[in-house]
MARKOL-418853 format. One record per residue (C-alpha): residue number from 0; x, y negated, z. Coordinates in steps of 0.5 Angstrom, whole numbers, always signed. Each point is the difference from the previous one (the first is absolute). Example, Ala and Ser with C-alpha at 12.3 -4.5 7.8 and 13.67 -1.06 7.14 Angstrom:
<atoms>
[0; [+25; +9; +16]]
[1; [+2; -7; -2]]
</atoms>
This chain:
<atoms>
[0; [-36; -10; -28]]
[1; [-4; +7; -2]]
[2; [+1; +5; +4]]
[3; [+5; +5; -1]]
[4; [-2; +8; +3]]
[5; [+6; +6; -1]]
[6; [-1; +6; -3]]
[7; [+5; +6; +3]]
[8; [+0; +6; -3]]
[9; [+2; +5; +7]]
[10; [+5; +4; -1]]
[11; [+4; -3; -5]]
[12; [+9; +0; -1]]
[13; [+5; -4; +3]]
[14; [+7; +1; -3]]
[15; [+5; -5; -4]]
[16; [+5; -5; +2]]
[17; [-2; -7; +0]]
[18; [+0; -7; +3]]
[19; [-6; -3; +5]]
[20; [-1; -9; -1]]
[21; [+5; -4; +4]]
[22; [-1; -1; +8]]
[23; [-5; -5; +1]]
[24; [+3; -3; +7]]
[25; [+7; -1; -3]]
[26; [-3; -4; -7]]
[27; [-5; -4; +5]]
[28; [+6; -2; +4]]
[29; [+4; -1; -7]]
[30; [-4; -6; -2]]
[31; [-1; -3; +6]]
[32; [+8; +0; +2]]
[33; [+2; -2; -7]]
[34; [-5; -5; +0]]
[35; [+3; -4; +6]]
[36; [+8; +2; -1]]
[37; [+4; -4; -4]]
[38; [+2; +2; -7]]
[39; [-2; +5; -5]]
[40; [-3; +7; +3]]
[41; [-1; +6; -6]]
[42; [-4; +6; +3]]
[43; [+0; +6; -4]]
[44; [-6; +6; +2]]
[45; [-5; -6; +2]]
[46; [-7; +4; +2]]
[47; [-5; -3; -6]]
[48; [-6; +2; +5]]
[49; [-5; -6; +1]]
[50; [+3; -1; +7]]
[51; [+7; -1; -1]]
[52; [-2; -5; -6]]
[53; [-5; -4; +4]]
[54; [+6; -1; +4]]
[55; [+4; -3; -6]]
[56; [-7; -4; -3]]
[57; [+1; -3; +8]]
[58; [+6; -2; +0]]
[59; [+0; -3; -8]]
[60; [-5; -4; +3]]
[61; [+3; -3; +5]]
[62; [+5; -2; -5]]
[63; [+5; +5; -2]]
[64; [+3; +3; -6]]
[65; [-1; +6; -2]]
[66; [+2; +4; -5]]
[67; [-4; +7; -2]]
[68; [-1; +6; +2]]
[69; [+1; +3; -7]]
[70; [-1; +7; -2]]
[71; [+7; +2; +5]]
[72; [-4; -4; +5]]
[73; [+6; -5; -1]]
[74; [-1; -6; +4]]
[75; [+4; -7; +0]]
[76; [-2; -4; +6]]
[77; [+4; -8; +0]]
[78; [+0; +0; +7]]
[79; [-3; -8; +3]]
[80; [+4; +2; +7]]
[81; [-1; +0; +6]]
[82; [-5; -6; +1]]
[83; [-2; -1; -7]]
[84; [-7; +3; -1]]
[85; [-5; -5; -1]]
[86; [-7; +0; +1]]
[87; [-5; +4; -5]]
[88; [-6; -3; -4]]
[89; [-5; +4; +3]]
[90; [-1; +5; +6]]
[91; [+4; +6; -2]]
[92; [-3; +8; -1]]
[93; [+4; +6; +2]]
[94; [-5; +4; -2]]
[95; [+1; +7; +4]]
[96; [+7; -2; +2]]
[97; [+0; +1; +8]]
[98; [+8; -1; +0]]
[99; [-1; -5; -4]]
[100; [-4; -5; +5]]
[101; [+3; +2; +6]]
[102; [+7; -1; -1]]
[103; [-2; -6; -5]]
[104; [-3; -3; +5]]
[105; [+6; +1; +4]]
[106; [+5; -4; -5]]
[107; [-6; -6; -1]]
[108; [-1; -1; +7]]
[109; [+7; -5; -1]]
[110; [-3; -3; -6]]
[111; [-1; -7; +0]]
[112; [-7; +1; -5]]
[113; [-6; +3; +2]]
[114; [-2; +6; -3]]
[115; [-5; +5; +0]]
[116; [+1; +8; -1]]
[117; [-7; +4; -2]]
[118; [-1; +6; -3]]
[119; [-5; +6; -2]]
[120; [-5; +2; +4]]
[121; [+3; +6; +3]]
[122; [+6; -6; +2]]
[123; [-5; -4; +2]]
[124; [-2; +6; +6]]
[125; [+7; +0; +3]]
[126; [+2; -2; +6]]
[127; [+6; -6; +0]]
[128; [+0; -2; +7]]
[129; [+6; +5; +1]]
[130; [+3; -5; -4]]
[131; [-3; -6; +2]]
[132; [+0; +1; +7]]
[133; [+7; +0; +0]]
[134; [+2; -6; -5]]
[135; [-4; -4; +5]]
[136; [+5; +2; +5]]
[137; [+5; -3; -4]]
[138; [-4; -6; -2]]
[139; [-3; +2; -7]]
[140; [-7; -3; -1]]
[141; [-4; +6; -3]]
[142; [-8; -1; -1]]
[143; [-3; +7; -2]]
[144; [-7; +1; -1]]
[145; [-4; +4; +7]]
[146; [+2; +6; +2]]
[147; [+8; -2; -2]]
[148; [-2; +2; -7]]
[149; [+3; -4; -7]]
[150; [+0; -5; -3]]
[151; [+5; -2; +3]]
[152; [+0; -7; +0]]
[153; [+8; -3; +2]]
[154; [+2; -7; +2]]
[155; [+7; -2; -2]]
[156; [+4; -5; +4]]
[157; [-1; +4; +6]]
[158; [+6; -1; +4]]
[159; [+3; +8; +1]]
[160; [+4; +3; +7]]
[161; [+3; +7; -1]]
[162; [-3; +4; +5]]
[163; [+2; +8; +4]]
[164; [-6; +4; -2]]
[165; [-1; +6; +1]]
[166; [-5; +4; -5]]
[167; [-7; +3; +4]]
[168; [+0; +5; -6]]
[169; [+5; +2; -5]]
[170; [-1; -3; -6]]
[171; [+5; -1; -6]]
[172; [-4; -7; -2]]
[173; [+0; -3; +7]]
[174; [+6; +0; +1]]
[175; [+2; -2; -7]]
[176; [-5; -5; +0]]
[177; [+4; -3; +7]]
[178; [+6; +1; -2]]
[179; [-1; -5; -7]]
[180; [-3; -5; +4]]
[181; [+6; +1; +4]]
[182; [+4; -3; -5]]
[183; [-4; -6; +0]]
[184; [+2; -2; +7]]
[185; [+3; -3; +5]]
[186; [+5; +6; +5]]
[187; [-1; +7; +0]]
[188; [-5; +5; -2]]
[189; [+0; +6; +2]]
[190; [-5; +5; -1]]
[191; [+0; +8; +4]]
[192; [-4; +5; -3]]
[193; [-3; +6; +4]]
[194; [+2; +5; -5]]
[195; [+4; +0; -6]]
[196; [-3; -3; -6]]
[197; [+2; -1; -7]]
[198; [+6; -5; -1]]
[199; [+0; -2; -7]]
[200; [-1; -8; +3]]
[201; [+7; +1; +4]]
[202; [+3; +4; -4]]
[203; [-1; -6; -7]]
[204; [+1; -6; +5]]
[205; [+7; +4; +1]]
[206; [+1; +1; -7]]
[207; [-2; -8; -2]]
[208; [+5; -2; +5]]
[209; [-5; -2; +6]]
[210; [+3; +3; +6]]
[211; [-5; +5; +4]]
[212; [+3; +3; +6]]
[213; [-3; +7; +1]]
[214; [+0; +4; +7]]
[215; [-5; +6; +0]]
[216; [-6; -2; +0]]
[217; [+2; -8; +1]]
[218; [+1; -5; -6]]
[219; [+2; -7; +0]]
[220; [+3; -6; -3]]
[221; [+1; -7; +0]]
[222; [-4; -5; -4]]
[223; [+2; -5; -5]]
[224; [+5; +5; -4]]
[225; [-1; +0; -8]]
[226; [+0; +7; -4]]
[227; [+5; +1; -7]]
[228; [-4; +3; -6]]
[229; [+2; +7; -1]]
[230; [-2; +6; -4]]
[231; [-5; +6; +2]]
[232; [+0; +6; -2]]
[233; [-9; +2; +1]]
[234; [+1; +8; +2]]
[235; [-6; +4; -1]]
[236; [-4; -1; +5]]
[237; [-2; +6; +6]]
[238; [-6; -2; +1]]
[239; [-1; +2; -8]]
[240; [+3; +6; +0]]
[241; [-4; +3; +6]]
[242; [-4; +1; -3]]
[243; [+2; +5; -5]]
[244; [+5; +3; +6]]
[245; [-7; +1; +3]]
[246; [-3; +4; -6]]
[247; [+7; +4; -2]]
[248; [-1; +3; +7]]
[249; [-6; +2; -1]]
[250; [-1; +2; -8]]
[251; [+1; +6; -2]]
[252; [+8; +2; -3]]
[253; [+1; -8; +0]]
[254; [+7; -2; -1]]
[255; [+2; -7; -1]]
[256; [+5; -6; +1]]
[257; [-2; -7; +1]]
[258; [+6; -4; -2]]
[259; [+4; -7; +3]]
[260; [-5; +0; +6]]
[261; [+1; -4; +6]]
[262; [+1; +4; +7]]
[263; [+2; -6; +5]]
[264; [+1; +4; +6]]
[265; [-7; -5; +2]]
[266; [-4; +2; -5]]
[267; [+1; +9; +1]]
[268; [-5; +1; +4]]
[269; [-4; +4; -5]]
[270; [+6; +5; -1]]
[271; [+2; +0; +6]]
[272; [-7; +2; +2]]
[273; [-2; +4; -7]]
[274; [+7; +5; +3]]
[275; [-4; +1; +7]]
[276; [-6; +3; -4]]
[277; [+6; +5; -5]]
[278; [+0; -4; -6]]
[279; [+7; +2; -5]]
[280; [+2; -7; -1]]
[281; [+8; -2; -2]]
[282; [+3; -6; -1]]
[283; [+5; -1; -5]]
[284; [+4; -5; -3]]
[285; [+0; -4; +7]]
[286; [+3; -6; -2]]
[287; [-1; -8; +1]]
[288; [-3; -5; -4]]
[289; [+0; -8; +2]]
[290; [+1; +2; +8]]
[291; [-6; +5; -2]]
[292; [+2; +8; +2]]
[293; [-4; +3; -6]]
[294; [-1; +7; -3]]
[295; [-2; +5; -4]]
[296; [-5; +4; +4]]
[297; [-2; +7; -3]]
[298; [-6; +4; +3]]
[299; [-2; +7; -1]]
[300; [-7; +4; +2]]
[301; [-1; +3; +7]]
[302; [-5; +2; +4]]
[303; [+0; -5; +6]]
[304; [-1; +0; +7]]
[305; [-6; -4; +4]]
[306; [+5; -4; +6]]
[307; [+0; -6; +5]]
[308; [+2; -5; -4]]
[309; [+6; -4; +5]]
[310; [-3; -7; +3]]
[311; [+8; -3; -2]]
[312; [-1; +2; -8]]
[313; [-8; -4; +0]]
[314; [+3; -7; -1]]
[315; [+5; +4; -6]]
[316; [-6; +2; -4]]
[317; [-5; -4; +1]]
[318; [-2; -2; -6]]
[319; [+1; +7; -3]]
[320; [-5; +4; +6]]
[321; [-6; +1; -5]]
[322; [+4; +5; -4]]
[323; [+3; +3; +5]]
[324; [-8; +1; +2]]
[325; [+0; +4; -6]]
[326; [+6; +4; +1]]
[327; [-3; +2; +8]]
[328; [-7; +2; -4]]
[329; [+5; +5; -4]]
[330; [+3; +1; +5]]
[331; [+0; +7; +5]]
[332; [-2; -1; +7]]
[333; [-2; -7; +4]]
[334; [+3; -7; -2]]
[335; [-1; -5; +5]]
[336; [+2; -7; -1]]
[337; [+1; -6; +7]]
[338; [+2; -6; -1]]
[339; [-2; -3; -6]]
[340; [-5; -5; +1]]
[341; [+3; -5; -4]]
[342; [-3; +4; -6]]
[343; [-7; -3; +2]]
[344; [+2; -7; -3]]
[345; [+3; +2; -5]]
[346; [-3; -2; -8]]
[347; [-6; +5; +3]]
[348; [+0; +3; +7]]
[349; [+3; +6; -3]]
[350; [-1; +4; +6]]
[351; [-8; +1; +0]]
[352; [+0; -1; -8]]
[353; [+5; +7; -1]]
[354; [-4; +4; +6]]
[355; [-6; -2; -5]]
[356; [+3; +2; -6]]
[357; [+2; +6; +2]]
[358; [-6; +2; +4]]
[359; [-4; -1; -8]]
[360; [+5; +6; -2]]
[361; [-1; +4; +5]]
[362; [+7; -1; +5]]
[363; [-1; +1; +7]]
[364; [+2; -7; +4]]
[365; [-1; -4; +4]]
[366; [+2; -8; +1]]
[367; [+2; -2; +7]]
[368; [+1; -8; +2]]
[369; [+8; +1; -2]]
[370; [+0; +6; -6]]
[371; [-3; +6; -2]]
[372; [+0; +8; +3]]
[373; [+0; +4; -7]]
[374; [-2; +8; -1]]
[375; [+3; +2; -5]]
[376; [-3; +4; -6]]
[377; [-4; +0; -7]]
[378; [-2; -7; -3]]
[379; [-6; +2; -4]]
[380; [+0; -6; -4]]
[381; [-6; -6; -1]]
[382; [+0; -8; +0]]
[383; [+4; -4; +5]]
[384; [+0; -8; +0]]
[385; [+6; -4; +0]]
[386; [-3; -5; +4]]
[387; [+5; -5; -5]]
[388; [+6; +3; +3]]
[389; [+5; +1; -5]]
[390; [+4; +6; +5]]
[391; [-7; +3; +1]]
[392; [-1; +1; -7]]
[393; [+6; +3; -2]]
[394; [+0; +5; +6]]
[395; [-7; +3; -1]]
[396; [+4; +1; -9]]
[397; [+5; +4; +5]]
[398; [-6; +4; +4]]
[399; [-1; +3; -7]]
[400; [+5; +3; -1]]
[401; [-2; +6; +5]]
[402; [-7; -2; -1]]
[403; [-6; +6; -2]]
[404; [-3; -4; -4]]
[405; [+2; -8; -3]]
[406; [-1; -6; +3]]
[407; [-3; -7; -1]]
[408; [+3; -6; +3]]
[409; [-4; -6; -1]]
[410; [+3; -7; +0]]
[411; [+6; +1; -1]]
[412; [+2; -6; -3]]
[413; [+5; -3; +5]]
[414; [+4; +5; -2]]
[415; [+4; -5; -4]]
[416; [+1; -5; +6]]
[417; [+6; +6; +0]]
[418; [+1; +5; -5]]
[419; [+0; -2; -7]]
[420; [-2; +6; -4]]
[421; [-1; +4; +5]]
[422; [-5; +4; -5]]
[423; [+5; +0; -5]]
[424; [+6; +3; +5]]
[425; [-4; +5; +3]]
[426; [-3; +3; -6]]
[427; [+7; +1; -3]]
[428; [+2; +3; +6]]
[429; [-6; +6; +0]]
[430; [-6; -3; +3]]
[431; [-7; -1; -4]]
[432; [-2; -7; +2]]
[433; [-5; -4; -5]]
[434; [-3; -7; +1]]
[435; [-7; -1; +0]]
[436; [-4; -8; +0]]
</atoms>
């Protein structure tokens, strides 16, 4: 694959109503409980980015019938049931796809087959013993190579025991991956998390009739259920549309609605946050969709002010901190970000890899082992590397808009793994983004 490098024109325009791709971790988990549930499951809004499909290839792999996308990202799956899946022909490649893996690796640990889950190079630099450690307890057999990084080598047969697990970190795909294998065992899984995270696992287990009891931060049920195919409906997703929040709140005379987004309460810690820092943002439309509160979101331009971004809203937001660094660069005053070590494992560390970034165009910052302490001010424009990370490289095209002078970002070629025409969406909303191999 060449080398994909953006060109951002600074200063550009933000302005229309429009709609983002559809939520990757709800297309993700739309395949993989469609698969194992008896009957017909149809998905409408499925995310058509390189992740979510490496899910579907996976699980057309392992036997099961799946219709589509089409160009309304319509999906058919004939589900195989509960314990249908059948081995693959070979390993199977998940590319990019951190979910993917994880919570795969949770559902293919009560399997009678062996199989073998691999990805790209950055998947391969991932730490998985946060997953694998734990479905040891519960009596998986997991190899992975040294270090705890993929492949994933999972042995089938393996007899599984629930287990009462309570999460050293909080992490979505870890207490999604314990709660598939949950269902794989024998008595009760239960899973505590120390802060929320979000809850698309539960609430579509719910929705396919299998029954998650949720206290808190505490999830459990009981494995040898069955889940019933139902419809989805995949909202936009938040984590798509943070961006282009992020770039209305710091455009001049920006002015735009993102429709049928996805604002489950678990997922909004970047409104949450971007309101702290005095951004104009309006809900309209509240309405809910397939168990999913979804909205229209509009965002009108402000100045925003530098703050200490709260510790209980990092997990909320955690995949959608490299723009809200951005928005702290624009920002009025100092920014200081605690508690966000998870993004130093995330598809790059995006920690030291945005403090670079925005070190190159000029931004006064500094990483620290848990975050970042931003000054706001000027960005002066330049050339930043996105280290293959698709959020990296649509949070500097954000950076534009307040920049001095353009910008290049190279690599940008993972920003497909979640955002199909991402060039295209931002051009037709106001910003000057040309591709160049």
């Amino acid at each position: 694959m060449s080398q994909i490098d953006y060109l951002v024109k600074s200063s550009g325009q933000l302005n229309g109503e429009f709609r983002v791709p559809g939520d990757k971790s709800i297309s993700h988990r739309s395949i993989m409980f469609g698969a194992i549930a008896d009957g017909v499951t149809r998905v409408t809004g499925f995310l058509q980015g390189e992740d979510s499909l490496n899910t579907l290839r996976a699980f057309r792999a392992m036997g099961v019938e799946i219709e589509g996308p089409n160009a309304k990202g319509e999906v058919t799956i004939h589900g195989v049931g509960i314990d249908g899946l059948k081995q693959p022909a070979s390993d199977i490649d998940l590319g990019n796809s951190g979910t993917s893996i994880r919570l795969m690796s949770g559902l293919l640990s009560g399997q009678t087959f062996d199989v073998v889950l691999s990805g790209d190079r950055s998947l391969s630099k991932r730490p998985m013993k946060r997953v694998t450690d734990p479905l040891a307890l519960m009596g998986a057999r997991v190899d992975t190579e040294e270090g705890g990084k993929p492949p994933l080598r999972i042995h089938g047969g393996s007899d599984i025991n629930g287990i009462d697990y309570e999460l050293p970190m909080a992490s979505a795909q870890v207490k999604s991956c314990l709660l598939l294998a949950g269902m794989y065992a024998q008595g009760k899984t239960c899973v505590t998390e120390p802060a929320i995270t979000r809850d698309h696992t539960e609430r579509m287990l719910n929705a396919f009739g299998y029954k998650v009891e949720t206290q808190g931060n505490r999830m459990c049920l009981e494995g040898g259920g069955r889940l019933t195919a139902c419809n989805i409906d995949v909202p936009a997703d938040i984590s798509s549309a943070a961006f282009f929040m992020v770039g209305a709140s710091i455009a001049e005379k920006a002015d735009i609605t993102l429709q049928h987004v996805g604002v489950n309460p678990t997922r909004t810690g970047i409104i949450d946050i971007l309101k702290l820092m005095g951004a104009n943002i309006e809900l309209l439309n509240e309405r809910t969709v397939g168990g999913e509160p979804v909205a229209d979101i509009r965002v009108i331009s402000t100045q925003l002010k530098g703050i200490n971004v709260p510790e209980n809203l990092v997990p909320l937001a955690i995949d959608e901190f490299p723009v809200l660094f951005v928005a702290a660069a624009c920002a009025t005053g100092k920014t200081v970000i605690t508690g966000a070590e998870e993004l130093r494992v995330k598809e790059s560390d995006r920690i030291q890899v945005m403090a670079d970034g925005l070190l190159a165009i000029g931004v006064d910052c500094e990483a620290t082992p848990d975050g970042m302490i931003i000054n706001g001010g000027t960005i002066q424009g330049g050339k930043v590397h996105s280290r293959d990370d698709h959020r990296i490289a649509m949070a500097f095209t954000m950076a534009a808009l307040r920049a001095e002078s353009d910008i290049i970002i190279e690599d940008c070629e993972n920003v497909n793994t979640s955002f199909p025409d991402f060039v295209g969406i931002a051009n037709r909303a106001g910003i000057a983004v040309s591709i160049a191999k």
